[in-house]
C-alpha positions, 0 to 999 in steps of 0.5 A: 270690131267693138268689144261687147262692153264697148257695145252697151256703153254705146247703146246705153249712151244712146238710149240716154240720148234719146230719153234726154231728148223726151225728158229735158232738164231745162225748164226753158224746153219744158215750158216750150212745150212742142216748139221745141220738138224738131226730130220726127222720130221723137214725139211731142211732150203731150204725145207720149203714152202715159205709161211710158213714165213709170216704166223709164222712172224704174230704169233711171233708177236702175241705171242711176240717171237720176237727172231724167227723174225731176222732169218724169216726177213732173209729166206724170204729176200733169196726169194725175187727174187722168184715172188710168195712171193709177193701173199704170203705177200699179203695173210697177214693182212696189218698192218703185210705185211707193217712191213714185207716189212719195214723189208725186205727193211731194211736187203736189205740195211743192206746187202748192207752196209755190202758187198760193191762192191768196197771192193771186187774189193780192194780185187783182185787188193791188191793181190800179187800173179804173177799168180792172175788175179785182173780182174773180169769175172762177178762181178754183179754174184757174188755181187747178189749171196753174197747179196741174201743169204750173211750168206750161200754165203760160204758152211760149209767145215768142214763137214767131207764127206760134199762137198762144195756146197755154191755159193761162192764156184762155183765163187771161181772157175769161177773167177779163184782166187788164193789161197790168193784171197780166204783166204782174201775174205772169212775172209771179207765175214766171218766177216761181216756176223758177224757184219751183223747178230749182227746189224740185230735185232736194224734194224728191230727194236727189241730188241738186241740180248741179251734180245731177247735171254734171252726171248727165255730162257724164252719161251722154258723154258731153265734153266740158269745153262746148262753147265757141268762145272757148270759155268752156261749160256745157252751154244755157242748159247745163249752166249749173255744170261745175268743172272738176267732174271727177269731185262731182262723180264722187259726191254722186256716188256716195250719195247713190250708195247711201240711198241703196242702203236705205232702200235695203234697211227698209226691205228688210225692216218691212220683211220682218215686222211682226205677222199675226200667228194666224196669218204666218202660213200666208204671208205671201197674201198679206200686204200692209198699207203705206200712208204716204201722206194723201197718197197710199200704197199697198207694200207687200212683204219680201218672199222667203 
């Protein structure tokens, strides 16, 4: 019979597992969108309930799986324009909304450095196509749509039976471009998706992708030798994942113990600033205002 400590790492694996599968690494799996999705019992990417990124952006946090978060930063950021993500942030504890919103502020303006608006337009107007119209029919539709959701901007049209439905797709259409507009567009978009995806993890401060993938390995208890050729490695998915484990292990480490203690200097810093003589008696009602650079948050002081 299992001990009790063999029990949570089972049902901590598991749950791992199950989390991995809603929440991939691989931007290949992401821009596949539901294709991808076989298991009945798990939903598709756009069918999972909005408030459940919140909550399990806490618990990576809390069980240092910070590989699940680049992919929970990026689903939330996709929802941004829908109003009720702000109750669902608010639900958080504040030390946890903060950095979720610092986190969303920081992919909005990764996206933005990566999808540029006069990249498009040199696009169009280096067409030499007689027939291309290097005009725009609505160029702030189609820069809204690329930024809310960049990495699903394009469908996966090499789905046998699958019909292109990406956004890109629609506009593609409505713009009328030619069939060398298109080419060229969907190169750019492709690549700096690429470039976008392998920066998101230094944005929002975690570690990059080679360790958070060798972590990963370690959590869902992936062996190092998986392929049939016996070259070992962790497949297309985990092609980042180096060897010696027990380095990376180390490295992720140190870097977790690092960000805790930043976390609790700032607590502490935040507990003590200096409070107004007429509001010490009550200064579990006072709160201070965080800009976050576009994005706000209201930090409310440590209880006594």
């Amino acid at each position: 019979m299992c001990s009790t400590g063999e029990d949570v790492r089972h049902l901590r694996r598991r749950s791992l597992e199950y989390l991995a599968s809603l929440l991939p690494v691989d931007i290949a799996i992401i821009q596949a969108g539901n294709i991808l999705q076989t298991s009945g019992t798990i939903p598709d990417q756009d069918d999972v309930p909005l408030d459940f990124y919140p909550v399990i952006d806490a618990i990576a946090h809390e069980v240092d799986a910070l590989w699940l978060i680049p992919c929970i930063v990026y689903m939330l950021h996709n929802h941004m324009s829908d109003p009720s993500i702000h109750d669902h942030l608010s639900t958080m504890p504040t030390p946890f909304a903060i950095s979720l919103i610092s986190q969303l502020h920081k992919t909005s303006r990764l996206i933005s450095q990566h999808f540029s608006p006069g990249r498009l337009v040199l696009i169009r107007h280096a067409c030499e196509q007689l027939s291309c119209t290097p005009g725009w029919v609505d160029l702030d539709k189609w820069m809204t749509a690329l930024h809310e959701d960049p990495l699903r901007f394009y469908s996966s049209t090499n789905v046998e039976g699958v019909e292109p439905d990406g956004s890109g797709d629609e506009l593609e259409l409505a713009e009328s471009m030619c069939d060398s507009c298109c080419q060229t567009m969907r190169a750019y978009v492709a690549l700096e998706c690429t470039a976008f995806w392998d920066e998101l993890p230094a944005c929002l401060g975690l570690p990059a992708w080679r360790d958070l993938l060798s972590a990963r390995a370690m959590d869902l208890a992936i062996p190092i030798s998986l392929r049939e050729d016996g070259s070992g490695g962790l497949g297309a998915e985990d092609a980042y994942v180096v060897r010696d484990c027990a380095c990376v292990h180390e490295r992720y480490t140190i870097f977790l113990q690092t960000r805790l203690h930043a976390f609790l200097y700032t607590r502490i810093q935040l507990a003590t600033l200096p409070v107004k003589r007429e509001f010490k008696d009550s200064a579990r009602d006072m709160s201070h205002h965080c800009d976050l650079g576009g994005a706000s948050a209201t930090i409310r002081p440590l209880e006594p």
